[in-house]
N, C-alpha and C positions, 0 to 999 in steps of 0.2 A: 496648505501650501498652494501656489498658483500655477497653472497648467501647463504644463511643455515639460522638455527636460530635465530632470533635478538637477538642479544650483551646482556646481562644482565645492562650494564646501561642505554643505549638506551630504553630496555624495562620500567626498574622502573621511569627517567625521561619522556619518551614520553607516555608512556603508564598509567601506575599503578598510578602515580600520576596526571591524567587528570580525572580517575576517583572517583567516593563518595558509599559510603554506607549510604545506606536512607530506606531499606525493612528491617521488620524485620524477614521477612520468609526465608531472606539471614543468614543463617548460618557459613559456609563458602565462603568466595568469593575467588576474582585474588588476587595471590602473586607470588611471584619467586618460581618455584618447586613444585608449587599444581598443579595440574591437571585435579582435580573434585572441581564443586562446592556442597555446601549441602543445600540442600531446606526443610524446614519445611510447610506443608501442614495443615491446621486448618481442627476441628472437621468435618465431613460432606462433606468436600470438597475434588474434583479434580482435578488434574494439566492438563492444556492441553499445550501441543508442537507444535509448526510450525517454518520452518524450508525455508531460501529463500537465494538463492546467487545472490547479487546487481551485476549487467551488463550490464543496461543500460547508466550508464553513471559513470562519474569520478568526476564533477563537486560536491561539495556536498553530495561525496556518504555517510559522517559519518550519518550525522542527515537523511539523508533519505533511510539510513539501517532499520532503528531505526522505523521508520513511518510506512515500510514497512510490516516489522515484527508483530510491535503492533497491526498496520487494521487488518491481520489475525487474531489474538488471538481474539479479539474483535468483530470479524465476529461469532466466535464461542458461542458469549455471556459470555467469560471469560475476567476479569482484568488482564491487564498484569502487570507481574512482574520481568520480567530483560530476559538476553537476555545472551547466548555464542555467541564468536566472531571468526570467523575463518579469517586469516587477509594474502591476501598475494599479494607481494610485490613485482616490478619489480627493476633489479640491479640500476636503475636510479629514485628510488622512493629517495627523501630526506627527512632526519629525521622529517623538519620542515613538511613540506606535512606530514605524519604520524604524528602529533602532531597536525596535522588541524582537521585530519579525527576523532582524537579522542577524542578533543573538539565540532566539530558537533556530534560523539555520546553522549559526556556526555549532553549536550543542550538540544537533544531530550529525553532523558533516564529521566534528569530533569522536562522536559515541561509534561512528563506522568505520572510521579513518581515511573519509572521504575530503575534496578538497571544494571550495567556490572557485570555478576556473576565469570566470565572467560572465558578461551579462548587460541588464538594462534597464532603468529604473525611468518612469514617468506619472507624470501626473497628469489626470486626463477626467473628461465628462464626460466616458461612455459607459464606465462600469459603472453598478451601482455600490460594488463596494470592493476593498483589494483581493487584486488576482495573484496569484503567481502562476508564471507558466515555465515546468522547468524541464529541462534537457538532461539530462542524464548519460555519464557516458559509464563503463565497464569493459573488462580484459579479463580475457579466458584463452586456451590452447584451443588453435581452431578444430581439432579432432575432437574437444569435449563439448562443443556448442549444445544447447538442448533447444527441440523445439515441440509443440503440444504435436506435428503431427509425429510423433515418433514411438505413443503409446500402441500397443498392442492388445490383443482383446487376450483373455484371462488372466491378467495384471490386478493386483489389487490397487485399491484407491485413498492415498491417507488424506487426511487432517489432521493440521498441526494446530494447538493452543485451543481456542473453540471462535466459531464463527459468530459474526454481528459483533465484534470490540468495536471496530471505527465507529460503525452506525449507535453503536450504545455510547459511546463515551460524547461523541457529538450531540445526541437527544441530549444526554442528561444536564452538559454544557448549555445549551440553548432553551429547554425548555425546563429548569430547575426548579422556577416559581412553581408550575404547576406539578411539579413530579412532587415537590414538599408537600402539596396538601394530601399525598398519599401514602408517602414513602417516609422512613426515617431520616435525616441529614447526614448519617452515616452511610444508608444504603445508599443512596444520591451520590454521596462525596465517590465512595468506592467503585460507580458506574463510571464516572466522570475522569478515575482515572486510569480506565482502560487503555489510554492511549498509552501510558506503557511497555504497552507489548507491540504494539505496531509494527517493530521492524519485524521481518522473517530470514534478516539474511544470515541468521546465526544458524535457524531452521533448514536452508538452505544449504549451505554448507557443508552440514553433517549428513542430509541427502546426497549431496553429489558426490563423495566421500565413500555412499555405502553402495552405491553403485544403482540407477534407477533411469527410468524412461524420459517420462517430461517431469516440470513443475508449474502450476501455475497462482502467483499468489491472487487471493478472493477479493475481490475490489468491489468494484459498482456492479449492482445485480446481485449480489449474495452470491451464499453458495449453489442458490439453483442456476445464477446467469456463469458461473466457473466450469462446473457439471458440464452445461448443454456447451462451451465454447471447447474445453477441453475432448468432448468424445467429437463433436461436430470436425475439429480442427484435424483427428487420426481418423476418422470415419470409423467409429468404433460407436456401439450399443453398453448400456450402463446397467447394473443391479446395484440400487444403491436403499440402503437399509434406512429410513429416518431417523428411527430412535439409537443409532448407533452415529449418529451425527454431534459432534461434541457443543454444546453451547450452555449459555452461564444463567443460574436462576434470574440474574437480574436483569440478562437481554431479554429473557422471556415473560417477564414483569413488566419491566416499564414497556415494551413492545404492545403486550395486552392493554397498560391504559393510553398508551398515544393512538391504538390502531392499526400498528403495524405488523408485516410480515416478519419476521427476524430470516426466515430463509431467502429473503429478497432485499435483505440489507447491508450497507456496505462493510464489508468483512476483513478489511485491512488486518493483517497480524496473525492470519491465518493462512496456511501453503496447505493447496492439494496438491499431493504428489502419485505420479502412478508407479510401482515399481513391480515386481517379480517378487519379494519377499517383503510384503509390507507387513505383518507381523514383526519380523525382525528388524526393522528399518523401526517404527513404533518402540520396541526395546531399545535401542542406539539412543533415540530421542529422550524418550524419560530416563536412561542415565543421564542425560545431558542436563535434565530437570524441562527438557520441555515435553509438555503433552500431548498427547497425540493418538489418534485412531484410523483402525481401520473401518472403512465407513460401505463396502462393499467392492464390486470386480467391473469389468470392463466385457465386455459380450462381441462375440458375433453378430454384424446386423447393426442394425440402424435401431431395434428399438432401446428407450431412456426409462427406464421402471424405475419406482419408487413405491417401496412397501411401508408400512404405517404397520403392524402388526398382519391383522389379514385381508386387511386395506390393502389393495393396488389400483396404481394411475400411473399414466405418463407424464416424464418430465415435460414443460410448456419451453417452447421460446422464450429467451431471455426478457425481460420486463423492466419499464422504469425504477430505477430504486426507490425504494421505501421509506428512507431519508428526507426524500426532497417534499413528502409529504407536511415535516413537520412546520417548514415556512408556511405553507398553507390556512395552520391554526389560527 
């Protein structure tokens, strides 16, 4: 496609008409020549914003903008409700690919019951391959807001699902050639569809329900860069057990042959949550069918431990993900 604007029928066929209106809080939504959208907010209630530009991969980026997005909002203990799209495009993107992307968002926007409110699609020579950059909006009662400083110290600390799904299902996507000459096509196929579990706002949900401190879902950094943001953000000290940390044989396999950290990689689909009865909160979940642990407490003090058996270290400063290494190879 040639660089500037997208086309006006490009837009309405690839675009405009992949997506639905399903909210009713959507007032105005996407059309040719709007700009803004318009959000009605119910009695009582606040909107909350988060805002994330997908870069880790290409593969799937529509539906996993979308995932992205929503786990934030949801961390906040707000419902999400639709999302702005900032869409950009390299001269050698084709139309079809852009009709993919926009069907994996509308899939995800569906699977939430979230809406495309608007947005802005271009094609351009600065990226070297497509971005989205998306805006995120959500509503909650403003007396239930949640935010990371609001943990307390002797709180327990869960994990939901196990950490390193994003970072595993993206290696296994990107670097399959080389994972086959190791792995079965089976064990391959089944990392690759980790992304699966991505959203947390179901996770979510049943958190804020059973009554709890903060949440924050595990993104970039793993679960050691959630850890040091979460106690850093309440000025709270951590006891966090390793081997009580939930993760999948095959993050810890294909991790071993790429090289990677799996505790420093991205962890989309996983919620730490702090609450007062995380055992119980843990029980609520796996009736739900999602899994879930408690992975240690929250301390007096500034210090971040982490035991291995009768190993002990302090947690580090957050760290570049372990992801971005596999462009590297």
């Amino acid at each position: 496609m040639k660089i500037g604007k997208l086309p006006e029928p490009i837009l309405i066929r690839s675009v405009l008409k992949e997506v639905q209106h399903r909210r009713k809080e959507v007032l105005v939504g996407p059309a040719v020549g709007q700009d803004c959208a318009v959000l009605e907010a119910g009695e009582g209630e606040v909107l909350v914003f988060s805002t994330d530009p997908i870069t880790g991969t290409v593969k799937d980026i529509g539906s996993h903008s979308i995932h992205i997005t929503a786990n934030d909002l949801a961390a906040s203990g707000a419902e999400p409700v639709g999302v702005m799209l900032t869409m950009l495009l390299t001269p050698e993107t084709r139309e079809e690919e852009l009709k993919e992307m926009m069907r994996g968002v509308e899939k995800a926007c569906q699977e939430l019951n979230m809406e495309v409110m608007g947005g802005h699609t271009e094609i351009t020579d600065v990226v070297k391959q497509p971005l989205i950059s998306v805006t995120g909006v959500g509503k909650i009662k403003k007396e239930a807001v949640l935010t990371t400083s609001s943990v307390k110290p002797g709180q327990d600390i869960v994990i939901t699902k196990w950490i390193g799904l994003e970072g595993t299902s993206i290696a296994a996507k990107e670097k399959e050639e080389k994972l086959l000459e190791r792995f079965a096509p089976s064990f391959v196929e089944t990392a690759k569809r980790f992304d699966q579990y991505l959203s947390v706002v179901p996770d979510a949900k049943i958190a804020r329900e059973w009554g709890i401190s903060a949440m924050h879902d595990i993104t970039e950094g793993g679960v050691f860069g959630a850890l040091w943001e979460m106690a850093s953000g309440s000025g709270v000290g951590l006891d966090i057990d390793l081997k009580k940390i939930p993760i999948r044989q095959e993050t810890i396999e294909i991790c071993e042959v790429l090289g990677l950290n799996p505790y420093i990689l991205m962890s989309s689909g996983s919620m730490m949550i702090a609450a007062e009865d995380g055992f119980g909160l843990v029980r609520k979940l796996n009736q739900a069918g999602i899994p879930a642990s408690v992975v240690g407490k929250t301390t007096e003090g500034n210090d971040r431990i982490l035991r291995n058996g009768e190993d002990t270290r302090y947690l580090d400063k957050p760290q570049s993900d372990e992801l971005y290494k596999i462009y590297q190879m």
